[in-house]
PLY file of the C-alpha trace (Angstrom):
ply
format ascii 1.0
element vertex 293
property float x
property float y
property float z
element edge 292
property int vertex1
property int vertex2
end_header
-2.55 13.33 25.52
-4.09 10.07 25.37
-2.12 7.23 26.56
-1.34 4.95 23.44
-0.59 0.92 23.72
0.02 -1.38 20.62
-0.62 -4.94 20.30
1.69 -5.76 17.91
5.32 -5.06 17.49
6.43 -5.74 13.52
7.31 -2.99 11.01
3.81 -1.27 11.01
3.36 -1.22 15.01
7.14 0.08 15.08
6.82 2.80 12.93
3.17 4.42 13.87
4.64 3.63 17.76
7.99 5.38 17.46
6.43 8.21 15.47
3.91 8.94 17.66
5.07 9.25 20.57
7.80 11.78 19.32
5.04 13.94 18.41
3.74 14.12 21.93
1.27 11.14 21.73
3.18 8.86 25.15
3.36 4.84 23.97
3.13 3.19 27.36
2.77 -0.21 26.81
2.86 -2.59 23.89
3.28 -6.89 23.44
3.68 -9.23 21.06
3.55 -12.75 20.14
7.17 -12.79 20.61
8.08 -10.76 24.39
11.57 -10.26 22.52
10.19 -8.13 20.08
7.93 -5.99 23.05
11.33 -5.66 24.70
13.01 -4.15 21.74
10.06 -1.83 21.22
9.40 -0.85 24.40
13.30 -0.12 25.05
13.17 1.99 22.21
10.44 4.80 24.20
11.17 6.22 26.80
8.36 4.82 29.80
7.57 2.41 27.58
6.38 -1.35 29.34
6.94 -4.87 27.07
4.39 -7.36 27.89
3.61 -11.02 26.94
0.28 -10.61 27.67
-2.10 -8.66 25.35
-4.65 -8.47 28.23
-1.95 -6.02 30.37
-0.84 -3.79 27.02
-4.97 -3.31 26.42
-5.29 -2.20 30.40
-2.81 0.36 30.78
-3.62 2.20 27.15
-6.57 4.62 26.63
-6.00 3.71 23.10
-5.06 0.60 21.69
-4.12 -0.32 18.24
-4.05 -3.57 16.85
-0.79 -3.68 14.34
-0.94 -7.83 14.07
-1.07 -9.51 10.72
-4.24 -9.57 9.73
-5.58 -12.91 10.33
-4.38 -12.36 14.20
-6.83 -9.49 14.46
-9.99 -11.28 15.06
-8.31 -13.46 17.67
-6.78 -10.58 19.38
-9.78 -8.98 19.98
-11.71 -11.62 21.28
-9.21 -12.46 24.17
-9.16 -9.12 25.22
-11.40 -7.85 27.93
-12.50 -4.54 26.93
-14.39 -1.80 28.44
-16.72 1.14 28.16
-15.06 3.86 26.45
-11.72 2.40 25.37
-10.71 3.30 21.80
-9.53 0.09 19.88
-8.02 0.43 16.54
-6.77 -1.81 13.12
-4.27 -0.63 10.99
-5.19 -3.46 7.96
-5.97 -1.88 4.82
-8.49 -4.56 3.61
-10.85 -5.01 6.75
-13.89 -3.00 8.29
-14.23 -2.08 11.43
-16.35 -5.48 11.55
-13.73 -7.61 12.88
-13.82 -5.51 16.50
-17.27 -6.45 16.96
-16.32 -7.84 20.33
-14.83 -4.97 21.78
-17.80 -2.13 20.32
-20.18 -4.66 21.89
-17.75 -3.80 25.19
-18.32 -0.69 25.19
-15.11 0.37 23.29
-14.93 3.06 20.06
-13.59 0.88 17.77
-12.08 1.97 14.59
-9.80 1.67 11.72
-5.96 3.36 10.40
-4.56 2.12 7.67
-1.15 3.78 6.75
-1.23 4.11 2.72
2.93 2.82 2.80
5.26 0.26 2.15
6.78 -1.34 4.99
9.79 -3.45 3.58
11.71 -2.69 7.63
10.84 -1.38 10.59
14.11 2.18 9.78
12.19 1.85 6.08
8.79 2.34 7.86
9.61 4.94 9.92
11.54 6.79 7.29
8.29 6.81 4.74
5.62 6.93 6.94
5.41 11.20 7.26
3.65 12.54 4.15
1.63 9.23 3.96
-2.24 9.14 3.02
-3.81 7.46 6.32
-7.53 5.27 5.62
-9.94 5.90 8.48
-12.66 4.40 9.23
-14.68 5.40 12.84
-17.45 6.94 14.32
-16.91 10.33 16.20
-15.72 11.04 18.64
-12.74 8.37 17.42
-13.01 10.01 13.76
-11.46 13.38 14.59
-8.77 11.88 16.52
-7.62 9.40 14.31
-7.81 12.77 12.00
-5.61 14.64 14.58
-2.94 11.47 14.29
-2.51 11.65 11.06
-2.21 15.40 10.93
0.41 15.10 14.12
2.53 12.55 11.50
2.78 14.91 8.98
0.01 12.79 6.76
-3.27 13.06 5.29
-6.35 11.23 5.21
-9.54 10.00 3.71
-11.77 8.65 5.75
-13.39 5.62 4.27
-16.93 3.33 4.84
-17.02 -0.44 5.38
-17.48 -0.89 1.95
-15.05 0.34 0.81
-12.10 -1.07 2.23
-11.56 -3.98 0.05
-11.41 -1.77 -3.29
-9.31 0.61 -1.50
-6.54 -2.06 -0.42
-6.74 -3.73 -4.20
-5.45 -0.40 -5.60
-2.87 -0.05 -3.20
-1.55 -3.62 -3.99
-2.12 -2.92 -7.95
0.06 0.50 -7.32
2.71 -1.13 -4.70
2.94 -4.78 -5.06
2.03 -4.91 -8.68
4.59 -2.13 -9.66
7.17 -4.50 -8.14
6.13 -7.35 -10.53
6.12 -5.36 -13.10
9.82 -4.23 -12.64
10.77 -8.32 -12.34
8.79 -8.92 -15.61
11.19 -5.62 -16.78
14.55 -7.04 -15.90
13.62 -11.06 -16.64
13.36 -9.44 -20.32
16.57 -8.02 -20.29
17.81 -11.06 -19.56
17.07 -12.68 -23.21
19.70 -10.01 -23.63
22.23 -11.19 -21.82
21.63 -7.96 -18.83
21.69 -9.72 -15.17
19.16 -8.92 -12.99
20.71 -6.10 -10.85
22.19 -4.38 -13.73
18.45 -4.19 -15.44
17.21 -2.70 -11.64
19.77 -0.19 -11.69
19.25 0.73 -15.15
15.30 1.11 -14.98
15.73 2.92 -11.34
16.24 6.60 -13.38
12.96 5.33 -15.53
11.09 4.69 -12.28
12.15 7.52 -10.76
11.35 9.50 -13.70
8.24 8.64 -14.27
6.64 9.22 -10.46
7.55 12.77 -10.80
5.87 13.35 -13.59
3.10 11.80 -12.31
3.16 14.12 -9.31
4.15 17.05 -11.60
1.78 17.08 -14.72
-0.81 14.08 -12.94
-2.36 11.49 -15.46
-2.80 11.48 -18.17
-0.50 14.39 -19.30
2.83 12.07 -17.73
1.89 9.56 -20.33
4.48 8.58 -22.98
5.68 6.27 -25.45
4.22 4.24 -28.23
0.78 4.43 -27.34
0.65 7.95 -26.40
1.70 8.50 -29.64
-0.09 6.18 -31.83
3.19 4.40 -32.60
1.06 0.96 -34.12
4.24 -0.18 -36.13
6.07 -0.28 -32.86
3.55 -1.48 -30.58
3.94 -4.59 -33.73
7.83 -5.06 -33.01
6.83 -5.36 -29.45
4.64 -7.85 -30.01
6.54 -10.17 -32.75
9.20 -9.87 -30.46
7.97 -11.20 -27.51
6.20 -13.94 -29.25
9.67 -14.90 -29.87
12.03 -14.65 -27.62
9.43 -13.98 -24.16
5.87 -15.46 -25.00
4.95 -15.68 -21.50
4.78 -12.19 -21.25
2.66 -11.25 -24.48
-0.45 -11.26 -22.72
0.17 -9.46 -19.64
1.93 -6.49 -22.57
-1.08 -6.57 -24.46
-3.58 -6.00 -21.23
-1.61 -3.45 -19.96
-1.72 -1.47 -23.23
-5.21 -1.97 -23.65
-5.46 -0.21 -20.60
-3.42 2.40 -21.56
-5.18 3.35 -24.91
-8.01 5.46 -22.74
-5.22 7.44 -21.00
-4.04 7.91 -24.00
-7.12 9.36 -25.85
-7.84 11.27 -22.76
-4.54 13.17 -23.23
-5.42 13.80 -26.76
-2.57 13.05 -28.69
-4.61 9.77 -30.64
-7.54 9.62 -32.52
-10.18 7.40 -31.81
-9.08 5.69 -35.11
-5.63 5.51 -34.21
-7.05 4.35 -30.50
-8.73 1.00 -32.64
-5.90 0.02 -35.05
-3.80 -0.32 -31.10
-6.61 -1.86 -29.81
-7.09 -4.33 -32.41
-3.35 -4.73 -32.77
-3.18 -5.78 -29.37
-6.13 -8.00 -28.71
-5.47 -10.27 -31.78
-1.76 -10.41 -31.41
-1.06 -13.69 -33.45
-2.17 -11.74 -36.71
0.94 -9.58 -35.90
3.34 -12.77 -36.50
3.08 -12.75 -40.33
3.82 -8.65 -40.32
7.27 -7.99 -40.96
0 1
1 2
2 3
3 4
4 5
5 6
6 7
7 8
8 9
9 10
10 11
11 12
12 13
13 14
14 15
15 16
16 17
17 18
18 19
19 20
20 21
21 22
22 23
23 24
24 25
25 26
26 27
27 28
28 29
29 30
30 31
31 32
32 33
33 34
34 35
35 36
36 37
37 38
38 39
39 40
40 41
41 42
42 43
43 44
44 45
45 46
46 47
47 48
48 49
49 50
50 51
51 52
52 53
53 54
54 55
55 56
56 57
57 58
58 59
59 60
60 61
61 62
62 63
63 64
64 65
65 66
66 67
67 68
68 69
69 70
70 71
71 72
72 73
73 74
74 75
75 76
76 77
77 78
78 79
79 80
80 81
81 82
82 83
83 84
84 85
85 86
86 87
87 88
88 89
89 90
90 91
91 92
92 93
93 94
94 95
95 96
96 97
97 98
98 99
99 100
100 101
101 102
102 103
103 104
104 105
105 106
106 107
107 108
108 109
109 110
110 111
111 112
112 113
113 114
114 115
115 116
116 117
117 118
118 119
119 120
120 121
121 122
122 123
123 124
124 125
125 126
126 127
127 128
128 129
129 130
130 131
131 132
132 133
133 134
134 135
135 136
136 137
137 138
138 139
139 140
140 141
141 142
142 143
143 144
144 145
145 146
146 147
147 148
148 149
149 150
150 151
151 152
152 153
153 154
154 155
155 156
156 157
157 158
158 159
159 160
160 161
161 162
162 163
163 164
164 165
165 166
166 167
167 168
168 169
169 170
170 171
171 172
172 173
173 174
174 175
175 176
176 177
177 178
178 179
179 180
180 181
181 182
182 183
183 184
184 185
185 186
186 187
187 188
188 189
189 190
190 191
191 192
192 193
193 194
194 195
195 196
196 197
197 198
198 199
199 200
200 201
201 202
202 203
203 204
204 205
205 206
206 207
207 208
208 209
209 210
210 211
211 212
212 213
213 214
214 215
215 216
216 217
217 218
218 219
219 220
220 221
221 222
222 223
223 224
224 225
225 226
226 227
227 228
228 229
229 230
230 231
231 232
232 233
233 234
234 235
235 236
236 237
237 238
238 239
239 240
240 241
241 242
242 243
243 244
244 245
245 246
246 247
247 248
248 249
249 250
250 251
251 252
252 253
253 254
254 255
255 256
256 257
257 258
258 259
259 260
260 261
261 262
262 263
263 264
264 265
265 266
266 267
267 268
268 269
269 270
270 271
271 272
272 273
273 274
274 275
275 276
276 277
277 278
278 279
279 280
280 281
281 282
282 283
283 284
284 285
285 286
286 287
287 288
288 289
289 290
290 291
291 292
């Protein structure tokens, strides 16, 4: 098995290193910024080395990934003496392979593996990260073994061009990051209601929940529901009179999202296409709802 080394040691480093190696793949050597947080790593696998120095994790690995913040990467790479056929890796979602210029121009495979998962903590991490959609972008031979690690963690993959990269990672922030914004926006309106913050969370946790397996079970746009789904104009109007009035700083995030949701809706078939412009009218010109009663 090829010898592994991460540069690196926060919640996406800990998880990829801790899972790897106990599916065969040995983790020999990994630093960080902080030699407290190598330490802790490294004491976590078994033949394992902490190191300070970047330089000494890149020379005893056959493969090295980079699991920095992003804006480290570039850096990284640069200080590091590579050479010919070392395999250097990113796991950012949003950059190419680009930014390991120095090391391909080394000699090195250089590529990319970008876990599609939340990582709120490092036990969170490695909890989600089997069953995960991995983002790879290489050349082969480096291709089918970044192929063969996601396999080995129980994930799948797509494997992705340059180009792509930066549309890739905005959907993954719209579906993750977004969907958490969406939920505050949730329970701040259940506030003009007199509902505290964790009491909305726990009551729209069975929603969330909810809704995620049916998109897994019947896909989009079949999981669809509510007022739009249904062509319910009069109470896609309450919604709006109502948050002119008591949340107004919402209205127009409300009436983008269900303008959004009008062509999943016509695509499931349960609206008409004039059904599909009374909502979309409704909810483009929502001040001519504030006289409708």
């Amino acid at each position: 098995m090829l010898r592994l080394g991460f540069i690196g040691a926060g919640t996406v480093g800990t998880a990829l290193a801790i899972r790897l190696d106990g599916r065969g793949y040995p983790v020999v050597a990994v630093s960080s910024r902080r030699q407290s947080s190598a330490q802790r790593l490294a004491q976590a696998i078994s033949g394992c080395r902490g190191f300070k120095d970047n330089q000494a994790a890149a020379d005893a690995a056959e493969l090295v990934f980079i699991t920095t913040p992003d804006d480290a990467i570039a850096p990284v790479v640069a200080e590091i003496r590579w050479h010919p056929g070392q395999r250097v890796v990113h796991c950012s979602g949003a950059a190419s392979t680009d930014i390991l210029e120095p090391a391909k121009s080394s000699g090195a495979q250089t590529g990319a593996f970008h876990p599609l998962q939340t990582f709120a903590s490092a036990k969170q991490a490695i909890d989600n990260l089997p069953g995960s959609t991995f983002a790879i972008e290489a050349e082969e031979p480096l291709l089918t073994t970044l192929k063969d690690l996601a396999l080995a963690l129980d994930g799948r993959w797509i494997e992705l061009k340059a180009g792509d990269k930066v549309a890739y990672h905005a959907a993954a922030v719209m579906a993750c990051n977004y969907l958490v914004t969406l939920v505050k926006l949730a329970t701040d309106l259940w506030q003009t209601f007199a509902i505290p913050p964790d009491q909305a969370t726990r009551a729209l946790l069975p929603l969330l929940r909810g809704t995620i397996r049916n998109i897994e079970s019947m896909g989009i746009p079949q999981c669809l529901t509510g007022p739009i789904a249904r062509g319910d104009a009069g109470t896609i109007g309450k919604h709006i009179r109502a948050l002119q009035e008591v949340a107004p700083g919402l209205l127009s995030t409300y009436c983008e999202l269900g303008l959004q949701t009008i062509p999943i809706a016509l695509d499931k078939g349960r609206i008409d296409q004039g059904q599909a412009e009374e909502l979309r009218a409704m909810l483009e010109r929502p001040d001519s709802q504030s006289h409708v009663r």
